[in-house]
N, C-alpha and C positions, 0 to 999 in steps of 0.2 A: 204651449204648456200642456202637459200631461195630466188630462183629468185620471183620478182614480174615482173605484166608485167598489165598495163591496154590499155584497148583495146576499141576503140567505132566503133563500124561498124553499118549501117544502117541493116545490116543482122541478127544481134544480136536483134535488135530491133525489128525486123519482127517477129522471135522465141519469144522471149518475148510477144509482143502482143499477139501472139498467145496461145502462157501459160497463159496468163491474160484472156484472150478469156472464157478458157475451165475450169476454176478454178473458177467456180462457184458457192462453198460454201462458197467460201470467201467473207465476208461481210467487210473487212478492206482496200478494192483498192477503192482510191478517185473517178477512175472512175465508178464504179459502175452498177448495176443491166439498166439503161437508157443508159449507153453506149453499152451494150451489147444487149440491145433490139434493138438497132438503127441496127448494124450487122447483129444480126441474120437476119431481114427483108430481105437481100440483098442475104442469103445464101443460095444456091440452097438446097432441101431435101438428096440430095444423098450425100453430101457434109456436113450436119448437122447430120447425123447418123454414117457418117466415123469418125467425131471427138468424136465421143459422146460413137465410141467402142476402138480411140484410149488412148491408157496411152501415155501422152505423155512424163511421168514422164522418161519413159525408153529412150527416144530418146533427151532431150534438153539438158542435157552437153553433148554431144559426138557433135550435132551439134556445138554447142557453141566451140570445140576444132576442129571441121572441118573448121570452119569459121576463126579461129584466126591467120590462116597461110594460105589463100588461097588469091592467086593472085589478085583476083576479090573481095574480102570483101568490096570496096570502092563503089559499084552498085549491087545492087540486082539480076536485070536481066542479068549483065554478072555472078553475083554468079553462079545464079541457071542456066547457061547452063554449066558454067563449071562442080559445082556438077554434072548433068547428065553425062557429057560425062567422070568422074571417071571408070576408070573400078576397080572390088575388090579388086585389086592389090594394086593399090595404092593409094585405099581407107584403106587397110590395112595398108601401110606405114605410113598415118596420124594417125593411130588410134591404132595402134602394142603398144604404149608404156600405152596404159590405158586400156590396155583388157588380163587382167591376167589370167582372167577367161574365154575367146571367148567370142562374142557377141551372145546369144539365139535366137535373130531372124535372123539372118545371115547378110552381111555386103550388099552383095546384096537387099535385104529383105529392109533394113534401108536405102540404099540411093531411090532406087525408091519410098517407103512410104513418104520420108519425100521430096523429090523431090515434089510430087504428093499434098502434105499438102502443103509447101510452097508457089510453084506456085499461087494455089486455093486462099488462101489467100492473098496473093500479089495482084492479082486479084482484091479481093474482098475488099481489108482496106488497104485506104492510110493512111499512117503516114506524116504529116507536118513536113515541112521546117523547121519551128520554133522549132520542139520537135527533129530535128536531131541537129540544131544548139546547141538546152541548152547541150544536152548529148555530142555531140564535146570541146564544154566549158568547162564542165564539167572532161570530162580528161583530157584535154591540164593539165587544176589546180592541178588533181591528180597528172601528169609526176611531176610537179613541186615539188610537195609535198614530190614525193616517190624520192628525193634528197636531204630533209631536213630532215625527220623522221624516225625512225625505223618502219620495215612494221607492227607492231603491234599498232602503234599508227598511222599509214595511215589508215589503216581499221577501226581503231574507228573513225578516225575521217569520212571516207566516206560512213559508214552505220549509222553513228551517235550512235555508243553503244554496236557493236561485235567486245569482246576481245578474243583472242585466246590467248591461254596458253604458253606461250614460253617454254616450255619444250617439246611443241608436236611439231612434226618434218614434214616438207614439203618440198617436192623439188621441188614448183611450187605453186604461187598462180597465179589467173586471177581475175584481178578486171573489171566489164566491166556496164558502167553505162545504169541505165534504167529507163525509165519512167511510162510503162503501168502498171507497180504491185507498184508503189508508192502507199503509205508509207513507204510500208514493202521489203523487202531485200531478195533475195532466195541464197540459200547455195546447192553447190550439192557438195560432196569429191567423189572425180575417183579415183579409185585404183593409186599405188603406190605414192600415199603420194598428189596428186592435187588437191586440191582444188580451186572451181570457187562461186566467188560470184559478181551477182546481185546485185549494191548498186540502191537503189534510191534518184534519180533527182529529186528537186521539181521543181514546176514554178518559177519564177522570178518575182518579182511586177508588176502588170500589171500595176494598175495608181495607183496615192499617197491617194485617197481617200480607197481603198480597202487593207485590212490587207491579208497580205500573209497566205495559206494553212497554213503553219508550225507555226505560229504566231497563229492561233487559235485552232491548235492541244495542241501544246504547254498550250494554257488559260485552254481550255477543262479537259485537264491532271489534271491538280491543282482545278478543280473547283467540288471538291467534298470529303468529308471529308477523305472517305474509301481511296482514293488514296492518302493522303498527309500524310496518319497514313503508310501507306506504303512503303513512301520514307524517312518516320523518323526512319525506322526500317531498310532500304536497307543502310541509311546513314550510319550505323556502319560495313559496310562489307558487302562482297557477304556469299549470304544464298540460299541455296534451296528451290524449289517449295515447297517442303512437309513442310520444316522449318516454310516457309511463312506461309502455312496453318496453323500450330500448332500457330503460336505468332499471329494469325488473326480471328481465327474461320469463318473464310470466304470458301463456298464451291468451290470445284475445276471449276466451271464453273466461279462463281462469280470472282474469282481468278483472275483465264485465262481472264477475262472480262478487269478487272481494268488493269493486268500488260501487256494487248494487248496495250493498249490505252496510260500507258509510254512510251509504247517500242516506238510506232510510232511517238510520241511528241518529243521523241530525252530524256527523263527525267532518263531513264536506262540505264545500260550497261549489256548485256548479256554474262557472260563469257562464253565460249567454248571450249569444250574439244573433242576428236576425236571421231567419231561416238562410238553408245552407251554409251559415258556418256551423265548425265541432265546439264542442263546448271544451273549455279549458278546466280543471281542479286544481283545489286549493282545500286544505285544509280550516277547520272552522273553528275558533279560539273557545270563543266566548261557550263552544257544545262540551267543552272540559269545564267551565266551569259548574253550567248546566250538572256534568253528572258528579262531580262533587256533592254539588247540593240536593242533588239526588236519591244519593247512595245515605247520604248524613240524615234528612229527614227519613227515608226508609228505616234503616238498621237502628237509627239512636234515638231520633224522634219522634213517630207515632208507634213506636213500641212501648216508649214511656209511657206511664199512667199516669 
């Protein structure tokens, strides 16, 4: 059986930002290139060359399973004194059950690097009150959720469109919300069968005159022919990337372009299957309904007095 388990710690978020930080090619995070420039201002040079040789790809799910059973996940800075004062020991005993393989740079290696990043960063970028609240909010609804639904339809609905395959087998998901890589949703599978996902949080209405991020992702999606020819062809089943290409004649970038831009609007759904397979699309019903009720409450009703 498939334990779930969602989690929101201010620590979580710290790593996150910090993946968000260094994820630089990515042109699909709402915060974007001016949020990044504001940071780096603030970052010392010795500190901007360490990120810049770290991957940090090898170190955030293992933290992200460090953090999820540690005493202190509730405060940062009692986190990261306890992380420090880890010895390998029993930094091994958190981490024995997802290292089938031993850890490459050694366990040692990994806590004082990421000790040392952390910190720095913490330091250096406060995350708001407000963005710890939505993310708290945010799973409390989950818990609630994942006691009404089967966990394959908790994850659709908390990424908004990643389906996992019920046939493929896990003895552990982590759902754990986040804000700084919104739109998009990050997936890491650990050995023996764990998988951890990254959903994203959006903002919350700020006042009634302004239309929510997702409300204009959403119009975006639909407002262009290439993409509506798209979701006429997803509507009959999930298809593959290459399929799409063949029934589209659209190039693999252009592609990638249009069904980035579903994905994030919530207008997909991305089946998934266990590393190394493609993921298959499909179209997402219930996300028309979504902007229905969207566009109604915007336009007609918090305009009203």
């Amino acid at each position: 059986m498939t334990v779930i388990r969602i989690d929101y710690s201010p620590v979580h978020e710290l790593v996150t930002s910090l993946f968000a930080y260094t994820d630089n090619k990515n042109q699909m995070h709402d915060l974007g290139n001016k949020w990044r420039k504001e940071i780096q201002k603030k970052l010392s040079a010795s500190f901007t060359d360490k990120l810049e040789e770290l991957v940090l790809f090898e170190l955030i799910a293992y933290l992200h399973l460090a953090i999820v059973d540690s005493p202190e996940k509730d405060n940062v800075e009692r986190f990261l004194a306890w992380f420090a004062d880890l010895g390998e020991g029993q930094l091994y005993e958190i981490l024995a059950p997802y290292l089938e393989d031993g850890f490459p740079m050694g366990l040692k290696t990994f806590r004082d690097l990421s000790h040392e990043i952390m910190t720095e960063w913490h330091r250096t970028y406060t995350i708001t009150p407000e963005i710890h609240d939505l993310l708290g909010r945010s799973a409390a609804r989950m818990e609630q959720l994942s006691r009404e639904l089967p966990y394959i339809d908790l994850i659709d609905e908390a990424t908004s469109g990643i389906v996992l395959d019920p046939e493929d087998e896990y003895n552990a998901i982590l759902l754990i919300p986040t804000y700084h890589i919104k739109p998009l949703n990050r997936m890491d599978y650990v050995s023996n069968q764990q998988l951890i996902i990254s959903y994203a949080v959006d903002d919350e209405q700020v006042d009634e005159d302004t239309p929510t991020s997702q409300l204009l992702r959403m119009t975006k999606g639909l407002a262009d022919e290439k993409r509506l020819v798209l979701l006429h062809i997803l509507a009959k089943g999930p298809v593959t990337f290459t399929e799409l290409q063949q029934k589209t004649g659209l190039s693999k970038s252009n592609l990638h372009y249009h069904l980035s831009l579903l994905k994030t609007a919530g207008l997909l759904r991305m089946h998934f299957k266990m590393p190394n397979e493609r993921y298959k699309y499909s179209a997402r019903p219930e996300s028309f309904n979504q902007l229905q009720a969207f566009l109604e409450s915007y336009v007609f009703g918090l305009s009203q007095s």
